[in-house]
N, C-alpha and C positions, 0 to 999 in steps of 0.2 A: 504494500500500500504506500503510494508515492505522493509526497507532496502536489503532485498533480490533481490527485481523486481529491483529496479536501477541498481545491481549489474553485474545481469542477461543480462538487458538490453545495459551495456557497454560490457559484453562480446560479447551479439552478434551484436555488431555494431548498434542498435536500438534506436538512440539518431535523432529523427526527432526536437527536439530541437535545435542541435546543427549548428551553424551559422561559416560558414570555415572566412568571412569577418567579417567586424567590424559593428555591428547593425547601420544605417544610423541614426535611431530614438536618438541613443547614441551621436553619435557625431554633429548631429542638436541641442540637447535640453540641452547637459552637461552644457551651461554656465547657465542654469536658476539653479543651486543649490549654485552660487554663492560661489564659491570654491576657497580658494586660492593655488599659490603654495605649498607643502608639506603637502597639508591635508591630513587626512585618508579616504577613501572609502571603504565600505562595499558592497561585493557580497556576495550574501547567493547563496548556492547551484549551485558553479559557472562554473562547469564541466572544460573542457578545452577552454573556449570561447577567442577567441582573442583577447575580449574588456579589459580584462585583460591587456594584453602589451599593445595598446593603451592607455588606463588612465595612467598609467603608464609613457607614453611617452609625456603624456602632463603635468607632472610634480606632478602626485598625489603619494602619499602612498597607494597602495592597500592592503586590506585583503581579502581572500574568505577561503569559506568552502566548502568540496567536500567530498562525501561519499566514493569517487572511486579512490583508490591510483596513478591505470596507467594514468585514468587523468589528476592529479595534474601533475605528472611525464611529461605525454607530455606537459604541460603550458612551463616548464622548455627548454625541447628541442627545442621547436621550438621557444622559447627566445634567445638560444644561451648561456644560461647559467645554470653554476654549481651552483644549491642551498645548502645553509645550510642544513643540517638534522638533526633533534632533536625529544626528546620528550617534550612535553607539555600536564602536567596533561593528561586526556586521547586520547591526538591527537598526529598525527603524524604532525611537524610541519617545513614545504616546505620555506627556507626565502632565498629572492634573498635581492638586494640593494633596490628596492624598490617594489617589490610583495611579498607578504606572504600568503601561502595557508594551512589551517586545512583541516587534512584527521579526517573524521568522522562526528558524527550525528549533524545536526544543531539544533534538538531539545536537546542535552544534553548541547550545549554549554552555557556558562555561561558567566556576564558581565566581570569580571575579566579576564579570558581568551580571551574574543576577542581585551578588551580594548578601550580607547577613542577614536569613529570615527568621523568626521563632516558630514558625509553622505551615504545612503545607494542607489545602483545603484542593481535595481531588474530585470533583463531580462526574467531570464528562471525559476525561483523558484514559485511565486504564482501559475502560470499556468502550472505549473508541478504537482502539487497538487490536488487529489480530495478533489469537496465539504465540506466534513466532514473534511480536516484536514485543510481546512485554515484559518477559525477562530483560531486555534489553531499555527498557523504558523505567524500570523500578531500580534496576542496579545503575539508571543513569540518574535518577531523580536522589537518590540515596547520596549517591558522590558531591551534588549538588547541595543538598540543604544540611550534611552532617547527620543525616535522620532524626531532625526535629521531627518534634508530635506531628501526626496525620491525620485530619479526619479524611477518611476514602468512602466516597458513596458506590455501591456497587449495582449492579441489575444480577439478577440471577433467575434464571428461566428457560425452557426445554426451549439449544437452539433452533432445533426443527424447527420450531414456529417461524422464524422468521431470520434474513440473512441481517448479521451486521451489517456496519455500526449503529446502533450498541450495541454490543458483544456482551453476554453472558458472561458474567466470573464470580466463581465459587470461594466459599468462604476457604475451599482446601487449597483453592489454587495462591488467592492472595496469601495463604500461610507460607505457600512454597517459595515464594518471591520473596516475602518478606521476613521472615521468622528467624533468620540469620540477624535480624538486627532489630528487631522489634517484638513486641508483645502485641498480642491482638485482641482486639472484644469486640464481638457485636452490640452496638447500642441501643440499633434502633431499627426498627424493621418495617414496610409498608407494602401494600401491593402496588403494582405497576400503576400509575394512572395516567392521568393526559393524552397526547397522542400516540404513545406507546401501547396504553392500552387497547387500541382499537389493531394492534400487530401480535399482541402474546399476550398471555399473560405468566405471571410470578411476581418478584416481591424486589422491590429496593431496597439496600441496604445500609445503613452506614455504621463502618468500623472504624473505632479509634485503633491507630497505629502509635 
């Protein structure tokens, strides 16, 4: 799966990902990463989600990274605000007062570049990813943040039902990825809803890591 198919994908409006409300899972379980004012938060792969301005508004520092420039671009508008615009080694780099969003590959990103966060807030990234690249996505997310606390929302659902992305991933699987450096708990459990619903069904999940 190549930065093409994402690209693709936002062009033709094909973001079954994409949640117009603020993940309920998020705003139920943000206090277990024990966060304080002005911390930093890490989204990877963070499209234009509104949990963005949310954290945000509950007094965090965000960063995310986005492959997709009109993306990043609508976080902006429908914020109400006029971003900075810079380059940053090879990103294009989106900074309000307190959001900051990287245009480009989250595999190329590097520690230095993203900078000190106290926590990563995962919704739509692991289970955006086929099989084959998420070992390669967690063992690169890990190098990145030092394995600060994680909240990870997962889907989990017979993938018969329906082809990724979102991908299916199991509470065995996140262990495998992750349990070299982490402890795991389910917090918080829901069934699929939105438009997802109307493709499978199962349950959302969110683990603290």
């Amino acid at each position: 799966m190549d930065p093409a198919f994402w690209q693709q994908g936002w062009k033709e409006n094909q973001i079954a990902f994409h949640e117009e409300e603020v993940n309920p899972l998020l705003s139920k379980n943000i206090h277990r990463l024990a966060l304080n004012r002005g911390d930093r938060i890490f989204v990877p792969l963070c499209g234009k989600t509104s949990d963005l301005a949310w954290l945000s508004a509950q007094g965090f520092r965000v960063v995310g990274i986005e492959l997709n420039q009109s993306a990043v671009e609508e976080v902006f508008v429908n914020m109400g605000t006029d971003p900075d615009v810079s380059d940053l080694g090879d990103y294009v780099h989106y900074r309000s007062e307190t959001v900051e969003i990287l245009v480009g590959d989250f595999f190329d990103l590097s520690a230095e570049i993203l900078g000190p966060i106290e926590a990563t807030y995962d919704r739509a990234a692991l289970v955006a990813l086929p099989a084959p690249m998420r070992g390669s996505y967690a063992a690169h997310l890990m190098a990145l943040t030092g394995t600060a606390p994680q909240l990870l929302i997962a889907l989990d659902y017979d993938q018969s039902q329906m082809d990724g992305p979102p991908f299916s991933v199991s509470g065995g699987e996140i262990s495998r990825l992750y349990s070299d450096r982490y402890s795991q708990e389910l917090v918080s459990s829901a069934a699929i809803s939105g438009r997802l619903a109307k493709r499978c069904t199962g349950t959302e999940n969110a683990w603290l890591l």
